[in-house]
N, C-alpha and C positions, 0 to 999 in steps of 0.2 A: 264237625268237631271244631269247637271255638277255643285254641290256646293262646288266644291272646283276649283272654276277657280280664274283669277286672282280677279275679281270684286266682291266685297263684296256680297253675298246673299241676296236679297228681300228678307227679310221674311214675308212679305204681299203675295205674288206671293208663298210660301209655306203655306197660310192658312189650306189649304185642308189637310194636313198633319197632322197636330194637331187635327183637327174633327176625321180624319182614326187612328189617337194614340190614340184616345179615343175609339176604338172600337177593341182595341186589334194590330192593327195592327205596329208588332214588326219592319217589316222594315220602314212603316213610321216615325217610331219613329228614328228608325237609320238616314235617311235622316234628316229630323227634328234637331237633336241632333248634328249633324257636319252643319247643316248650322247654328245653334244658336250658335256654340261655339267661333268664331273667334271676333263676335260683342261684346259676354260677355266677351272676354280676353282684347279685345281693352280696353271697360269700364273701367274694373277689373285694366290695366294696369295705365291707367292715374289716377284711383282712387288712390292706392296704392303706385305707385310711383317708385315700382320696381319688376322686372319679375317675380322674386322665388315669391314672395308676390302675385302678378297676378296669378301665377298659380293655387296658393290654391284660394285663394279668387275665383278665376273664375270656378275651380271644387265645391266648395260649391253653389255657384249662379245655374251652370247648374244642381246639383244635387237638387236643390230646385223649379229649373222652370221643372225638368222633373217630379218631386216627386208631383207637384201639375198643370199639363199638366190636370185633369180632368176642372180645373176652367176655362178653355178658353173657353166659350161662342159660338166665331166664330162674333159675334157681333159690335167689335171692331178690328181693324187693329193689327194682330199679332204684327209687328214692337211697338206698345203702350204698347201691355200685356207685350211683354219680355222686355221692357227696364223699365216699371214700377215696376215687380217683381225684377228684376235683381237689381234695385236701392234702394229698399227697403231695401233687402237681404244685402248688399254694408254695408247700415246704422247700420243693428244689427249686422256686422262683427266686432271683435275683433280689435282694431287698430293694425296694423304690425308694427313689428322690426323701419321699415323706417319713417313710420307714428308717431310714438312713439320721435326717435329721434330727426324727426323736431320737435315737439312740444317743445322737453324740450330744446334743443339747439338752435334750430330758424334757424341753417342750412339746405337746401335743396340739392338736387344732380342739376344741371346744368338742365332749363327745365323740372324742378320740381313744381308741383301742394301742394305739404304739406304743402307748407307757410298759406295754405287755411282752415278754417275750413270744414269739411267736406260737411256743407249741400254748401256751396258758391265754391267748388270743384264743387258739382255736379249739379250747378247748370251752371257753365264755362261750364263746359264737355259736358251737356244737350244742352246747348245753342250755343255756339264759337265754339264747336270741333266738336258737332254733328247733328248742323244746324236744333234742335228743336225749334220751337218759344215758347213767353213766354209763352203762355195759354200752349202748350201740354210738355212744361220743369215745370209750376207748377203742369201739372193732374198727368206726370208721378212721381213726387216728391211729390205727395199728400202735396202740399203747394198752399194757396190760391197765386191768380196772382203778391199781392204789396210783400206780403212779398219772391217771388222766382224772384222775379224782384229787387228787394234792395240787396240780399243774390247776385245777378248779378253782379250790380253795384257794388258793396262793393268786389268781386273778381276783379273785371277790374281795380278799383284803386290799389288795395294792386297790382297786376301784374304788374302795372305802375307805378308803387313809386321802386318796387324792380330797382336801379342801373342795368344799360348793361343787364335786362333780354330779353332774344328773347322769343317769342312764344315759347309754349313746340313742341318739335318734334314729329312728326308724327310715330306712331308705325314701327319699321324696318320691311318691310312684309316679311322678312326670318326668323327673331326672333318669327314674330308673327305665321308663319306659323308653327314653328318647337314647338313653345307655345302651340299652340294649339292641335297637335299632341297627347304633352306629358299629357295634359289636356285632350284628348282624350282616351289615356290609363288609364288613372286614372278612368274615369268616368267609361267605360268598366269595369271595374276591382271591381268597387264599384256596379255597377250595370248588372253585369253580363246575368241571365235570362233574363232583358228586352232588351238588345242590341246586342244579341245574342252571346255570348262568351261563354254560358255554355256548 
């Protein structure tokens, strides 16, 4: 099993993975762990608005979906667990450097998402970037359907009112590979015994 090929990982097709983490097993976890990290960087990345900012953010996300890997059920579609956790985690994160600035300046970086408040951010990203429909962009945002469907609307206008804006760019897959990586070291490094590095 190759989860670092060019195509993003099912992480439905890694369920079993998650049930065998749960019973101790450390290389499941390892597999597991690198196939989850590139989707939570992506997220992390459009959330945030910028890499350095992504990296951390997306090493706290993954140290929080791995630290709580017992709550998955198996009953629902991985892909749902980890983008619900990972969203959650997103929302009690610290605003970043970049996050901060647009607020107070109203400037953004080129194909930048900060113009956004954060739940209408996640609810673009859930929906337009990451081809969630409304119903499973409100479950994973634990937001009933009108109000993650307005928080929708409400980002598609302010995105179409901003003058000459394009669509945000699509993650560079060499940044986000080498992203991940270093996000991959980190998390090794914080969690050592369970990913095997000790």
């Amino acid at each position: 099993m190759n989860v670092r090929s060019s195509r993003e990982p099912d992480l439905d097709e890694l369920a079993d993975l998650a049930i065998a983490t749960q019973d101790g097993d450390r290389a499941a976890l390892g597999w597991l762990s690198r196939a989850m990290q590139q989707p939570v960087y992506r997220l992390a990345l459009r959330f945030s608005g910028h890499p350095i900012d992504a990296e951390d953010v997306a090493l706290e996300v993954m140290l929080r979906l791995l630290t709580s890997l017992e709550t998955y059920d198996g009953r629902s579609q991985l892909t749902m667990w980890v983008y619900t956790n990972a969203v959650r985690q997103l929302l009690r994160t610290e605003p970043r450097p970049a996050e901060i600035a647009a607020d107070t300046d109203g400037a953004t970086p080129t194909g930048s998402l900060l113009c956004l408040s954060r739940e209408q951010r996640l609810a673009y990203i859930l929906s337009d970037l990451l081809g969630f429909t409304v119903v499973e962009g409100a479950e994973i945002s634990a937001m009933d359907r009108a109000g993650f469907q307005a928080g929708l609307m409400a980002a598609r206008s302010t995105l179409r009112a901003q003058s000459g804006r394009a669509d945000p760019p699509a993650p560079d897959a060499a940044q986000c590979s080498h992203a991940t990586d270093t996000v991959w070291e980190r998390l090794v490094a914080a969690m050592p015994t369970h990913l095997g590095a000790a």
